[in-house]
N, C-alpha and C positions, 0 to 999 in steps of 0.2 A: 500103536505108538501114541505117544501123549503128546509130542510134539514139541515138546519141550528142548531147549538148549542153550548154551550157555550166553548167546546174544538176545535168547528173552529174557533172562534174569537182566543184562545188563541194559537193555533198552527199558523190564519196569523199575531197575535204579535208577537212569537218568531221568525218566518222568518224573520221579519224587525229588530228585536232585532240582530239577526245574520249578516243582513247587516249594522250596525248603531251600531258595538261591542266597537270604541271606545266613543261613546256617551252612548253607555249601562253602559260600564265604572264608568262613573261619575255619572250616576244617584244612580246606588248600589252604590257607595261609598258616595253619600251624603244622601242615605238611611240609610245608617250601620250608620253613626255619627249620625243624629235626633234622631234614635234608641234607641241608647246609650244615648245621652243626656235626654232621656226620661223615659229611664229605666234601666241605668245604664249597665256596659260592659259584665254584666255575664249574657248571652243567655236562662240561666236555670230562668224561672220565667218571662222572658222577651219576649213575643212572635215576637213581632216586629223585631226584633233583631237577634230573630231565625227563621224567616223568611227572613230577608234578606240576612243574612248569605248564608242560601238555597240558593237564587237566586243569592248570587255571586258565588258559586261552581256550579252551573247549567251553567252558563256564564262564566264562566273557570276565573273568575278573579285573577289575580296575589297575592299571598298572600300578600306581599309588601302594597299592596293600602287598601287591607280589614282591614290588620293594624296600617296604617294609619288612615285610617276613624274613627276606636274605636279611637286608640289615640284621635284622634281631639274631638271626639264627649265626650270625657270622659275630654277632660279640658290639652291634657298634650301638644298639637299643636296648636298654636292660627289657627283661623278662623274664616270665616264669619259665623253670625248668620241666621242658613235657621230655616224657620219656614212650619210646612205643612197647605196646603188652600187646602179648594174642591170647583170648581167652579161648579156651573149650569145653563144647558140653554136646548134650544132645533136646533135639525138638519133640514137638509130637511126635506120633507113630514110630518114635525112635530115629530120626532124620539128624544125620552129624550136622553142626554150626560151629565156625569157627570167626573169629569178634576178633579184630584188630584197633587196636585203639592210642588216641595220641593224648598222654593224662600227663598234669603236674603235681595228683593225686589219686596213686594208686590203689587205694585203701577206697577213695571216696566212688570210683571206677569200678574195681570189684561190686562193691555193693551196689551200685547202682545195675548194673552186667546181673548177678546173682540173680535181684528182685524182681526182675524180667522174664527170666529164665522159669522160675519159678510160679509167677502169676501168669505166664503164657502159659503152662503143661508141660516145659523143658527141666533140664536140670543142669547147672553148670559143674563140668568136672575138671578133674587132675588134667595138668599141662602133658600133651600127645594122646592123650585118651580118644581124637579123633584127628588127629592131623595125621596121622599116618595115611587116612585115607585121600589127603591131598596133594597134588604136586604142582609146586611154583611153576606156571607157565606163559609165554608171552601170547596175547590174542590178538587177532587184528578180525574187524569187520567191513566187509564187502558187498554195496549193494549188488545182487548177480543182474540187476536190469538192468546197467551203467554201460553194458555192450562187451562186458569182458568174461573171454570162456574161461571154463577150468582147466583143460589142458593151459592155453598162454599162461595164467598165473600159476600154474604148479611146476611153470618149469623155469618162471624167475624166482619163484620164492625158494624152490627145493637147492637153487645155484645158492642162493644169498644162506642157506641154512636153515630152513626150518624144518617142521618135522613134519605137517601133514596138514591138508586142505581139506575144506567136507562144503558140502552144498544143502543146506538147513533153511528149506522152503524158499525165502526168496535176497539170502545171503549167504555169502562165504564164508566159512570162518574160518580162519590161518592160526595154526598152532605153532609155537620156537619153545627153546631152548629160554630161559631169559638172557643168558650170554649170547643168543644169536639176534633178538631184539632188533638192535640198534643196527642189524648188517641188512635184516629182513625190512624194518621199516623205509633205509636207506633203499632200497632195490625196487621196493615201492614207488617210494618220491622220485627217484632219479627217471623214473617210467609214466610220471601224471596220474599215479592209479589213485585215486579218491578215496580214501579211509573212511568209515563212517565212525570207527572206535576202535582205537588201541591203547592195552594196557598191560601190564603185567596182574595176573590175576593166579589165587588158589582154585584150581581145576580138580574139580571130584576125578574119582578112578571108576568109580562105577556111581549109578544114580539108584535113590530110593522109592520105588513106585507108592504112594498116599491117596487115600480115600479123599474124596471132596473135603470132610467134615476135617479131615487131618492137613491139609493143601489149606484151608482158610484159616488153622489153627497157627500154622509154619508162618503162615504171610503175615498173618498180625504180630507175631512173635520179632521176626526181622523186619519188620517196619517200625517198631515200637524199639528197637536194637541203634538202627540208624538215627533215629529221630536223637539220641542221646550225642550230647554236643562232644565229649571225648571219640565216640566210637566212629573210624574212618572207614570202615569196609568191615560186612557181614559177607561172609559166604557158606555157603549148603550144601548137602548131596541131594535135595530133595529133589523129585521127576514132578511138576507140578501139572496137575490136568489141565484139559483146556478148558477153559473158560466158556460159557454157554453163549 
């Protein structure tokens, strides 16, 4: 086993998140406005919305800017029009990538998405050409040292709806529905159980086993993805080795 799973991916997202806070910045804040413009400013009913929210208080965002974004997104600040795209293609050793992204220029996006794809060893293709291989799912992270068994939290979470727990070295990680989300995270909190990360996330169905030389090929590829100020979330099927 590689040892690989889906809270290493997202714990080395948040390390780059951390280095890259004022680009982090701008993306939650042009999150929160689509949000709003999508689903109006009141979080209750809005998942999107309250989801993002989450991820600007995760990222310490300045109230200041999350206010602004609603404002913007709700009609009372002019601004540019972003709209959300998913790109897909494929990485080295043939690994699915699928590029979400928040543009007020779609044309300029594409090409920028493309020229990446392509100077990394990827190749971006036709819309579903690999999202088939992903399913929308809610994740939650748990430190397993915090003093909490598997049995106790698989039988508040399995009540509150979700779909299955795993024990993945020294966390848990809680898989829902995304329409159970918001009942799982509540069963959580009403219980003090200490989240280390939740989000609704594209979850591969099966993972791609890669060579070292293909695994540093993939990581410069979705680092070089992210780093681009439109694109909000990269995700993979890739199984990445372990590190030395």
């Amino acid at each position: 086993m590689s040892g690989h799973s889906k809270w290493a991916n997202i714990k080395h997202k948040k390390g780059r998140a951390d280095a890259l806070r004022g680009r982090v910045t701008t993306k939650i804040s042009r999150e929160i406005t689509i949000a709003v413009r999508m689903g109006g400013a009141d979080p209750t009913g809005n998942m999107k919305l309250k989801l993002a929210l989450t991820k600007a208080k995760a990222n310490n965002i300045p109230k200041d800017n999350i206010q602004r974004a609603i404002q913007k997104g709700a009609g009372s600040v002019e601004g540019s029009n972003f709209e959300e795209i998913t790109y897909e293609g494929y990485g080295p050793g043939g690994v699915a990538i699928m590029v979400t992204a928040l543009t007020d220029n779609r044309n300029r996006t594409a090409a920028d998405v493309r020229h990446l794809f392509s100077k990394h060893g990827g190749n971006l293709g036709e819309t579903g050409c690999v999202g088939w291989m992903f399913k929308r799912k809610g994740l939650f992270a748990i430190d397993a040292d915090a003093g909490y068994t598997e049995e106790d939290l698989m039988l508040l979470i399995l009540d509150a709806g979700a779909e299955d727990i795993k024990l993945d070295e020294d966390t848990f990680e809680i898989t829902t529905e995304p329409d159970n989300f918001e009942a799982v995270e509540k069963a959580l909190t009403d219980n003090s159980i200490e989240v280390m990360m939740s989000e609704i996330s594209m979850i591969p169905d099966t993972l791609s086993e890669l060579s070292q030389e293909d695994a540093v090929k993939v990581q410069k590829l979705t680092d070089a993805l992210e780093d681009l100020d439109d694109v909000q979330d990269v995700f993979t099927n890739a199984d990445l080795p372990e590190e030395d």
